[in-house]
N, CA, C and O atoms as a Tinker XYZ file with bonds, in Angstrom:
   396  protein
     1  N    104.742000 -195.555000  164.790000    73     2
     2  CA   105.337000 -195.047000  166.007000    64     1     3
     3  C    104.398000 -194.006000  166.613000    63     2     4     5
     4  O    104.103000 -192.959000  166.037000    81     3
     5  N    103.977000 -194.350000  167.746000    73     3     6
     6  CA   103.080000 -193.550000  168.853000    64     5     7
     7  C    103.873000 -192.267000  168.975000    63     6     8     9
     8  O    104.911000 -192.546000  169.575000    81     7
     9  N    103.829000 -190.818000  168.628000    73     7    10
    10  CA   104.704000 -189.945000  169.251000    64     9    11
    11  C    103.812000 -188.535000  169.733000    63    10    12    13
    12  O    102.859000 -188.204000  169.028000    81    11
    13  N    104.081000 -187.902000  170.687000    73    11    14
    14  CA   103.531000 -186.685000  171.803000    64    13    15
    15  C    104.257000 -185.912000  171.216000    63    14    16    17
    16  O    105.112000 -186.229000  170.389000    81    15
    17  N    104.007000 -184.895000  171.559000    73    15    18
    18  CA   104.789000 -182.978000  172.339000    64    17    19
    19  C    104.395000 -182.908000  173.361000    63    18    20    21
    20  O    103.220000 -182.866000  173.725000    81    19
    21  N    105.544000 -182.884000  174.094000    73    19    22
    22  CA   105.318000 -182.879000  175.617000    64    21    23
    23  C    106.460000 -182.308000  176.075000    63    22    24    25
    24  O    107.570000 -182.310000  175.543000    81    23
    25  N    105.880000 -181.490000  177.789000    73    23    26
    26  CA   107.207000 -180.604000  177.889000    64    25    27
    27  C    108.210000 -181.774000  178.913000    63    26    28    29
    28  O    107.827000 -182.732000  179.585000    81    27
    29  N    109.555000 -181.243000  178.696000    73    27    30
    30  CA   110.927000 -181.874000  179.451000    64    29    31
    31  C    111.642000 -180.658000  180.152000    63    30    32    33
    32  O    112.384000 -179.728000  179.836000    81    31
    33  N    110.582000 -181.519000  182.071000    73    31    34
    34  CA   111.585000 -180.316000  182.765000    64    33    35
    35  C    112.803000 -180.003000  183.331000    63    34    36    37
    36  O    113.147000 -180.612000  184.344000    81    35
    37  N    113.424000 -179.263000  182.909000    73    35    38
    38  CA   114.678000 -178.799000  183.196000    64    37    39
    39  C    114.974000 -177.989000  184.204000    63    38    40    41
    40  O    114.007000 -177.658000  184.889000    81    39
    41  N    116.534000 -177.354000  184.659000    73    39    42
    42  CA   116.452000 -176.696000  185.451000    64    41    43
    43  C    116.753000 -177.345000  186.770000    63    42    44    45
    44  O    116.715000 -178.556000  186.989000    81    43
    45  N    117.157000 -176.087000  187.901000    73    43    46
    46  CA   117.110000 -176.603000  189.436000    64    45    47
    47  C    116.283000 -177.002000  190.332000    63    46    48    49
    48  O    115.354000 -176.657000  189.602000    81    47
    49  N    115.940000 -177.265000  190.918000    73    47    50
    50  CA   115.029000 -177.083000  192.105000    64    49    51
    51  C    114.297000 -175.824000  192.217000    63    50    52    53
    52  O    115.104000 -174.905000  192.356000    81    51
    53  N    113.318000 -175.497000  192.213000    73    51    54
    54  CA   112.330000 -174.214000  192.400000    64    53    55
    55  C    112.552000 -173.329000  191.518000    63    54    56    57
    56  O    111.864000 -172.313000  191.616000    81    55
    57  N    113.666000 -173.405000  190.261000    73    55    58
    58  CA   113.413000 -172.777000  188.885000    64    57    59
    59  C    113.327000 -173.792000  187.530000    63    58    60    61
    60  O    114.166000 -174.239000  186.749000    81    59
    61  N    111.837000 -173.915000  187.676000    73    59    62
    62  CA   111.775000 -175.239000  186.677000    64    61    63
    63  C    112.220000 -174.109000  184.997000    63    62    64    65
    64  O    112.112000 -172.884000  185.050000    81    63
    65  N    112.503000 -174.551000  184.207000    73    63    66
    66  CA   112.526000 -174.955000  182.763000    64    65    67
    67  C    112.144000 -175.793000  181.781000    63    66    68    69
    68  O    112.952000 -176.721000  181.767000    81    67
    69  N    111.338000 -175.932000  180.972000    73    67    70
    70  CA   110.950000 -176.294000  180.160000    64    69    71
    71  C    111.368000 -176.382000  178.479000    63    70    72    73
    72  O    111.674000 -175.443000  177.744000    81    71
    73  N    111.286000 -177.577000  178.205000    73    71    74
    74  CA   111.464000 -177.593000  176.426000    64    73    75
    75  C    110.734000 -178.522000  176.180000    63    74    76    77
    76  O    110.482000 -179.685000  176.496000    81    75
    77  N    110.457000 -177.741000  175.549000    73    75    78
    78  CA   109.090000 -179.017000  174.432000    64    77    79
    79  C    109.659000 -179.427000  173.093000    63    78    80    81
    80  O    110.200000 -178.885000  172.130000    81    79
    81  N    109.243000 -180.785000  173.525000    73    79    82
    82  CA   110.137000 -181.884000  172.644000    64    81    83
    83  C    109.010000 -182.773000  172.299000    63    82    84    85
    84  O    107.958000 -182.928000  172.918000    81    83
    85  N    109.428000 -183.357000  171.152000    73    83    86
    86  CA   108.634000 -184.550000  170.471000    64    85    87
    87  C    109.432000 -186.019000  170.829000    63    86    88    89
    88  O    110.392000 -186.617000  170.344000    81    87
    89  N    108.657000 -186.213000  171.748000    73    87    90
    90  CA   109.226000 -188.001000  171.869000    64    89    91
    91  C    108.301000 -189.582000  171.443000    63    90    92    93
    92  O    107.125000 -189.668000  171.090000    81    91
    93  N    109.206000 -190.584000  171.608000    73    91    94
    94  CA   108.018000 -191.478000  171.206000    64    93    95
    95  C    107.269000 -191.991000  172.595000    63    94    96    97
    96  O    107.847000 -192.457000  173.577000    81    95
    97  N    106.108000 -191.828000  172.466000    73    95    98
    98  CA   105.491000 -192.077000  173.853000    64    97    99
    99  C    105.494000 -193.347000  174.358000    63    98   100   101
   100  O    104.797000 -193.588000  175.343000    81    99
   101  N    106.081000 -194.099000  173.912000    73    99   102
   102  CA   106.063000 -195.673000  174.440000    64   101   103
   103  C    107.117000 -195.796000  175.255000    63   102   104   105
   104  O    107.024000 -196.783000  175.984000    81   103
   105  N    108.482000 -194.897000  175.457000    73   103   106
   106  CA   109.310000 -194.949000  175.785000    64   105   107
   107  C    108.769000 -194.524000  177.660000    63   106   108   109
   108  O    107.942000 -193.621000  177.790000    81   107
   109  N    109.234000 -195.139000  178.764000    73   107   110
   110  CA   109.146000 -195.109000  179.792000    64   109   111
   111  C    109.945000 -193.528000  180.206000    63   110   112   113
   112  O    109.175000 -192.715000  180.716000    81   111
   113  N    111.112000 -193.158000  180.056000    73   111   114
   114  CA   111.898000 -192.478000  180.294000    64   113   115
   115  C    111.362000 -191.166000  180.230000    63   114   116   117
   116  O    110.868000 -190.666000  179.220000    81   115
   117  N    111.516000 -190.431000  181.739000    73   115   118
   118  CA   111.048000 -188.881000  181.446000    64   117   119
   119  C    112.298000 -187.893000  181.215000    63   118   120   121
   120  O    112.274000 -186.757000  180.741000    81   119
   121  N    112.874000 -188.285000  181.459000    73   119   122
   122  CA   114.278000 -187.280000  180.925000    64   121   123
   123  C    115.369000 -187.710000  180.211000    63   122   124   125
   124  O    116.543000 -187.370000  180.351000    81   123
   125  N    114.828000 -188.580000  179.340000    73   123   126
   126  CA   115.828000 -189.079000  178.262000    64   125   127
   127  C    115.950000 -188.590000  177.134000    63   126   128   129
   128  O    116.090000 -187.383000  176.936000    81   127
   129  N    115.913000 -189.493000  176.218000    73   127   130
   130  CA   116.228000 -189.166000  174.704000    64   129   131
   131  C    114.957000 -188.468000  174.496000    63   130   132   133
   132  O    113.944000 -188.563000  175.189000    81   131
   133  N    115.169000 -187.664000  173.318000    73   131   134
   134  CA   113.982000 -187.308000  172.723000    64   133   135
   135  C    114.121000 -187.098000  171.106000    63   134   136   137
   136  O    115.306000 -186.947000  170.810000    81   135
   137  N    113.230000 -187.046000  169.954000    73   135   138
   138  CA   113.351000 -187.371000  168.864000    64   137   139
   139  C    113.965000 -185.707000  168.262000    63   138   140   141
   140  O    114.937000 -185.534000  167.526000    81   139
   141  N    112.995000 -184.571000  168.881000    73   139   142
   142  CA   113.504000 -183.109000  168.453000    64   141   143
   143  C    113.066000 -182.302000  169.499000    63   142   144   145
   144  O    112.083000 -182.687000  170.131000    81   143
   145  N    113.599000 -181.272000  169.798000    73   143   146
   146  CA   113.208000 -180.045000  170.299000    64   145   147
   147  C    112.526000 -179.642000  169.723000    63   146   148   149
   148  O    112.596000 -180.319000  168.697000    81   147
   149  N    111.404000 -178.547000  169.514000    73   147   150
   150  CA   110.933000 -177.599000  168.943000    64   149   151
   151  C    110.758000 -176.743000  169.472000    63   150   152   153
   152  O    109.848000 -176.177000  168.866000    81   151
   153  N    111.116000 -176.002000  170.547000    73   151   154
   154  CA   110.633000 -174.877000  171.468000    64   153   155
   155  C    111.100000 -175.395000  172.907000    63   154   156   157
   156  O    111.537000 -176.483000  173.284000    81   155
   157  N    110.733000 -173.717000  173.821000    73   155   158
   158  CA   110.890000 -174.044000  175.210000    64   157   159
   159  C    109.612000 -173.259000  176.154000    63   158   160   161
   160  O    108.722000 -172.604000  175.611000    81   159
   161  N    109.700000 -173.435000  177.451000    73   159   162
   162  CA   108.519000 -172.717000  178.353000    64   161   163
   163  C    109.742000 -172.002000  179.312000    63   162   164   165
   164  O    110.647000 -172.793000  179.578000    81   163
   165  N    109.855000 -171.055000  179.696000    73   163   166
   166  CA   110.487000 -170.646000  180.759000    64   165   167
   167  C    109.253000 -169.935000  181.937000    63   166   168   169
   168  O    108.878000 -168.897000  181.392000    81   167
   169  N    108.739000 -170.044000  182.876000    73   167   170
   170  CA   107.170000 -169.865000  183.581000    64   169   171
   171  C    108.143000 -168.579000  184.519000    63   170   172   173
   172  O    107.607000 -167.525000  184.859000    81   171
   173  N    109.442000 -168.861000  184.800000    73   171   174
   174  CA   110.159000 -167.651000  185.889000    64   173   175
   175  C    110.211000 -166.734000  184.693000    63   174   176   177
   176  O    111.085000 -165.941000  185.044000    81   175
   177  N    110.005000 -166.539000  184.076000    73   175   178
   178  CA   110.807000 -165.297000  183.461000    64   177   179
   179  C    109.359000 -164.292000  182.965000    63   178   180   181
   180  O    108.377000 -164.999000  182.744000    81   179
   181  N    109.142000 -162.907000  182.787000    73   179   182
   182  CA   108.358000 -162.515000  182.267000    64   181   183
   183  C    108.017000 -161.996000  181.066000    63   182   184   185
   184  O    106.911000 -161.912000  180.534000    81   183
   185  N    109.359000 -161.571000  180.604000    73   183   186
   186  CA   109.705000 -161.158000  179.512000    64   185   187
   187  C    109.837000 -162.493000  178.181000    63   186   188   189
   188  O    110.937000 -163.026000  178.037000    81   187
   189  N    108.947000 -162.827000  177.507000    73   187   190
   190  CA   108.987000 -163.585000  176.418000    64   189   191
   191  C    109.195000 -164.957000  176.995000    63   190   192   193
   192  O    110.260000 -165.568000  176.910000    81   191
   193  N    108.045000 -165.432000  177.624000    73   191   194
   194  CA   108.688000 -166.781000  178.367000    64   193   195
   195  C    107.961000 -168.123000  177.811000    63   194   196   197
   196  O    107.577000 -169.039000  178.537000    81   195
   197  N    107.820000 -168.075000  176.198000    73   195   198
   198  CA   108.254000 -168.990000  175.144000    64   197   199
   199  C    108.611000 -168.703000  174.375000    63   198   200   201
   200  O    108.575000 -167.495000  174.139000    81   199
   201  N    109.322000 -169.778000  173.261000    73   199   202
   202  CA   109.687000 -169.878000  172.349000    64   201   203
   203  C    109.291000 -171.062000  171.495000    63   202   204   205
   204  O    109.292000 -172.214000  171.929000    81   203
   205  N    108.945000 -170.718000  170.225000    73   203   206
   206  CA   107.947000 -171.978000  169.257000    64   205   207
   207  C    109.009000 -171.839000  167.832000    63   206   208   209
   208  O    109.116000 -170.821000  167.148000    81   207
   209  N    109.559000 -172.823000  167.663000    73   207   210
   210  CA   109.430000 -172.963000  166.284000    64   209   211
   211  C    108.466000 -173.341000  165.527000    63   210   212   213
   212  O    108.244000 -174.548000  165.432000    81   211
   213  N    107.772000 -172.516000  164.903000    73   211   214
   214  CA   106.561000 -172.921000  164.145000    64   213   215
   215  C    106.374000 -174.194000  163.215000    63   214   216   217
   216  O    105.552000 -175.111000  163.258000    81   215
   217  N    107.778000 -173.832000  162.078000    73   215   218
   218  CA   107.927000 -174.731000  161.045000    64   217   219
   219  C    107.847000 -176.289000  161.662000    63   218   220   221
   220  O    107.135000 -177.204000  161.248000    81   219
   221  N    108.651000 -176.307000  162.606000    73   219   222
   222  CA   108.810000 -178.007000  163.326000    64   221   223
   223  C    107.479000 -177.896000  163.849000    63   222   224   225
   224  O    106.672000 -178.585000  163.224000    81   223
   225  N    107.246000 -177.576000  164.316000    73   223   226
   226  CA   105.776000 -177.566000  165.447000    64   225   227
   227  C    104.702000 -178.183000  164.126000    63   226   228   229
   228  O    103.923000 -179.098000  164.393000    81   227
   229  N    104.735000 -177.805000  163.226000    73   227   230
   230  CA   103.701000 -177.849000  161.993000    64   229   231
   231  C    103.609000 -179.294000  161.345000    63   230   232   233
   232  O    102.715000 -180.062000  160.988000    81   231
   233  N    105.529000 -179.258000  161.391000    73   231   234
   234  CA   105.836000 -180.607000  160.625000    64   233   235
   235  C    105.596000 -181.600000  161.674000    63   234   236   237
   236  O    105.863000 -182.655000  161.099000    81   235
   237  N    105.363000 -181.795000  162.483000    73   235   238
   238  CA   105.319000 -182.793000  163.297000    64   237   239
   239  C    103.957000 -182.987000  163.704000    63   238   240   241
   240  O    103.603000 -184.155000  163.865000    81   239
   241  N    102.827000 -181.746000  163.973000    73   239   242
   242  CA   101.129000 -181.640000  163.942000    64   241   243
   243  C    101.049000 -182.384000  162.989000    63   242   244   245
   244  O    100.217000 -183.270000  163.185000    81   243
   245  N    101.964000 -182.476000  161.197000    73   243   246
   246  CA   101.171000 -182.445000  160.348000    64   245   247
   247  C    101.381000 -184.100000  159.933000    63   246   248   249
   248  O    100.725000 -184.671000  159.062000    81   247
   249  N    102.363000 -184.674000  160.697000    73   247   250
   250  CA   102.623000 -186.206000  160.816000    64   249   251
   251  C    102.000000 -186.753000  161.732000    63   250   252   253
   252  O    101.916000 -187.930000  161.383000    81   251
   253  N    101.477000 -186.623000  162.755000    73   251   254
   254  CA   100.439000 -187.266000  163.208000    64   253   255
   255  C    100.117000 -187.345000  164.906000    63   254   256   257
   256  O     99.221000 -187.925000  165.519000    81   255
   257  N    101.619000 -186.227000  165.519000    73   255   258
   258  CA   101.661000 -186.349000  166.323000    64   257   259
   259  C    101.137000 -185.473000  167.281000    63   258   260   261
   260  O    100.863000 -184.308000  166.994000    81   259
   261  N    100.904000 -186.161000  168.901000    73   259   262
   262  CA    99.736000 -185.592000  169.445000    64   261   263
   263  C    100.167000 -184.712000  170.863000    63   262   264   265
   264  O    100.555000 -185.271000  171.889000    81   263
   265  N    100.035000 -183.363000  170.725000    73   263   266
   266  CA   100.489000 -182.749000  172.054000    64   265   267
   267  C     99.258000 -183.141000  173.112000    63   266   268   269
   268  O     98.103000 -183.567000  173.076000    81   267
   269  N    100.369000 -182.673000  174.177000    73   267   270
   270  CA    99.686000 -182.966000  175.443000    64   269   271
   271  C     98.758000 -181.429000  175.643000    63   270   272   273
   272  O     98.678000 -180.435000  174.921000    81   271
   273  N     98.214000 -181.737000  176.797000    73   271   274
   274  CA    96.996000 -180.659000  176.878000    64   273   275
   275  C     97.554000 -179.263000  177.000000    63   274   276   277
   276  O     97.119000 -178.281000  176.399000    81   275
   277  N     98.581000 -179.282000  177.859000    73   275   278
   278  CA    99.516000 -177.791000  178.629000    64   277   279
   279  C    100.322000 -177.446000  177.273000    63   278   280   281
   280  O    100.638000 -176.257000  177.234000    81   279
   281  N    100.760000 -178.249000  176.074000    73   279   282
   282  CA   102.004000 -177.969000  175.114000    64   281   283
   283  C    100.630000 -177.761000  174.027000    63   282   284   285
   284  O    101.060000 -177.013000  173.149000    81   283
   285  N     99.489000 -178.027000  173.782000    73   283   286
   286  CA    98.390000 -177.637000  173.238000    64   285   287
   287  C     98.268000 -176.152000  173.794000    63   286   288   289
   288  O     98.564000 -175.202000  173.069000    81   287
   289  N     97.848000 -175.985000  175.035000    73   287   290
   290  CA    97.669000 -174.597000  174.920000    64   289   291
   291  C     98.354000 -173.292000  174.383000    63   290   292   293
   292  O     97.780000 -172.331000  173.870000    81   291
   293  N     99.685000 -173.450000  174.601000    73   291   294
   294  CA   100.682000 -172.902000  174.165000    64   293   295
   295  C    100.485000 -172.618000  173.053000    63   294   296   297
   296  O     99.891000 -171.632000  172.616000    81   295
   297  N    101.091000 -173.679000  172.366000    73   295   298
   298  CA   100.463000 -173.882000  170.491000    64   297   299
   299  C     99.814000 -172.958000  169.952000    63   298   300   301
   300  O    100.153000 -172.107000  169.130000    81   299
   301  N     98.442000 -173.258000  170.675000    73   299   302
   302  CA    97.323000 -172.263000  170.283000    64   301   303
   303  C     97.249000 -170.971000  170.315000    63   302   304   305
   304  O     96.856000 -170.150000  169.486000    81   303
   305  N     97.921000 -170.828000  171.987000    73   303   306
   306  CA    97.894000 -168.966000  171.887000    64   305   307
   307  C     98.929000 -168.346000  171.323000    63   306   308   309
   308  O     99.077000 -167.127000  171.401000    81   307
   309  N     99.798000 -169.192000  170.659000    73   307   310
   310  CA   100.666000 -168.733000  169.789000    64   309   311
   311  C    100.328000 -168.953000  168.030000    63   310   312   313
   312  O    101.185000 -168.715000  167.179000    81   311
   313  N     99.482000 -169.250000  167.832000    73   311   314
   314  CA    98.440000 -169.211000  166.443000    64   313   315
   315  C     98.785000 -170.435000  165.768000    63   314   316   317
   316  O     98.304000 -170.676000  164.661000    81   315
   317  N     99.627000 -171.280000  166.376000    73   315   318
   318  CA   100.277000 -173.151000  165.645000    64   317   319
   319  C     99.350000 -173.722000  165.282000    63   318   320   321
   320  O     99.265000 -174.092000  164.111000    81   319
   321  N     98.384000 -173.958000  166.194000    73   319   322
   322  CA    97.257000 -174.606000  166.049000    64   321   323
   323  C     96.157000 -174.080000  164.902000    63   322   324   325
   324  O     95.824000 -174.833000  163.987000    81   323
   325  N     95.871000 -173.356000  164.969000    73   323   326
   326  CA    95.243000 -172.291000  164.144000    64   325   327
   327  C     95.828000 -172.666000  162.298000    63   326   328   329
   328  O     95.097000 -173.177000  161.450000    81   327
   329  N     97.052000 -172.310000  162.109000    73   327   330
   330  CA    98.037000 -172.409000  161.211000    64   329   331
   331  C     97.673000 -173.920000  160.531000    63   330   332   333
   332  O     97.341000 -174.286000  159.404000    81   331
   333  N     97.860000 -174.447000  161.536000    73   331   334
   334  CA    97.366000 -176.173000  161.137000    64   333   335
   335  C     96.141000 -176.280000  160.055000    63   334   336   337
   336  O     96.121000 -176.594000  158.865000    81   335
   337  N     95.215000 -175.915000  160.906000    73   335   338
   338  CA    93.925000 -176.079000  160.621000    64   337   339
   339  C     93.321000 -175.377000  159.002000    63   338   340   341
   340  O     92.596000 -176.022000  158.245000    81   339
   341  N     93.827000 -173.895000  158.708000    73   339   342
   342  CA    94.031000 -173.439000  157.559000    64   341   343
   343  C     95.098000 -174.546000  156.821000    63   342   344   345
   344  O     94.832000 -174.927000  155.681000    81   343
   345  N     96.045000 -174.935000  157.364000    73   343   346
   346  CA    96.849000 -175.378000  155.923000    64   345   347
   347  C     95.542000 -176.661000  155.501000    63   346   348   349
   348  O     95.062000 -176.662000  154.367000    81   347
   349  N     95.052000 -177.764000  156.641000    73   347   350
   350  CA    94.305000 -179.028000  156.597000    64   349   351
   351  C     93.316000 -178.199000  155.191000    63   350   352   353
   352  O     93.261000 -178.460000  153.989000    81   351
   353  N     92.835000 -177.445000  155.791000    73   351   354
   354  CA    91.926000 -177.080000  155.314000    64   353   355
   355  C     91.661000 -176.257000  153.713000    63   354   356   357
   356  O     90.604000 -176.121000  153.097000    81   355
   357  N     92.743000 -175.901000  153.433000    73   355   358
   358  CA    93.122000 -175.479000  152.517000    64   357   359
   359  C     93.845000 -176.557000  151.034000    63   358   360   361
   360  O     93.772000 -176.420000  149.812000    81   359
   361  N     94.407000 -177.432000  151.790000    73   359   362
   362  CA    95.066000 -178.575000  151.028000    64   361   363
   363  C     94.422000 -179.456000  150.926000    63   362   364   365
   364  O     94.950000 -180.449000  150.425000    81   363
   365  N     92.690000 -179.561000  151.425000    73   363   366
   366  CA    91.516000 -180.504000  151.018000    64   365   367
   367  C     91.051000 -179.746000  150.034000    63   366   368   369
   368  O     90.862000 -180.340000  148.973000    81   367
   369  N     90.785000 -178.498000  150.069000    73   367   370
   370  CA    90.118000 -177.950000  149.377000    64   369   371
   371  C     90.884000 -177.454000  147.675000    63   370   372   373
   372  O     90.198000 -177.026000  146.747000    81   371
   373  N     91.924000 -177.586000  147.631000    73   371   374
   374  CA    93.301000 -177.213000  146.599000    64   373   375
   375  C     92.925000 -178.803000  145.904000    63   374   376   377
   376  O     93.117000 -178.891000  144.692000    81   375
   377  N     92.371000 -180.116000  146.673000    73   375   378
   378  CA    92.812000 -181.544000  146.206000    64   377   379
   379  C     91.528000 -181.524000  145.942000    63   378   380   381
   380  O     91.470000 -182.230000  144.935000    81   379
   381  N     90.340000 -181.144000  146.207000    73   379   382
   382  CA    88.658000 -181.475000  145.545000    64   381   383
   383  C     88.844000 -180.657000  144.410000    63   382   384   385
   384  O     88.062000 -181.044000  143.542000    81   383
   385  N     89.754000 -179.378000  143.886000    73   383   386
   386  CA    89.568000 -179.103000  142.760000    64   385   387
   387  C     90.506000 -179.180000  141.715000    63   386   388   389
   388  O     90.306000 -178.841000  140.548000    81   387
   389  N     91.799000 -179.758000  142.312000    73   387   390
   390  CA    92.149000 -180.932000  141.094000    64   389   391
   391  C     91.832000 -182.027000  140.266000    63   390   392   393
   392  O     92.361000 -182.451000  139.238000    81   391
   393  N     90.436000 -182.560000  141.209000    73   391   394
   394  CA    90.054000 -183.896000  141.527000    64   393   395
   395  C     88.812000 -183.681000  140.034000    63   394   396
   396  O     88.062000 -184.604000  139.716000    81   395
């Protein structure tokens, strides 16, 4: 199964909202089902205007799935990405010296 992080916008007219969700990308539908939430973008607000669950964000990097470029940035400046890369990197290196 092909699956993204990609954001789902919400909201009225000229106050968009955002949640970033993991869907399967084959699916046509932009505001349908989606497999999980993991977070949101709120862009009106100034005060704390995301929210990441890390743990999901991780578990789902760490299955195979691929954010989009804008739900990538995020990620990153919130240290997800980063996090990833130490665990990859750490759990090759934990398995060459079992090995």
């Amino acid at each position: 199964m092909a699956v993204k992080i990609r954001l789902l916008r919400m909201g009225r007219k000229k106050r968009p909202f955002y949640r970033m969700v993991v869907v399967d990308s084959r699916t046509r539908s932009r505001s349908g089902s989606y497999i999980e939430s993991i977070g949101y973008y709120d862009p009106m607000t100034t005060k704390d205007p995301v929210k990441v669950d890390e743990a999901k964000a991780l578990l789902w990097l760490g299955r195979g799935a691929l954010p989009t470029d804008t739900v990538k940035n995020i990620l990153s400046k919130h240290g997800v990405i980063e996090k990833l890369h130490t665990q990859k990197h750490t759990s090759s290196k934990e398995g060459s010296k079992l090995v």
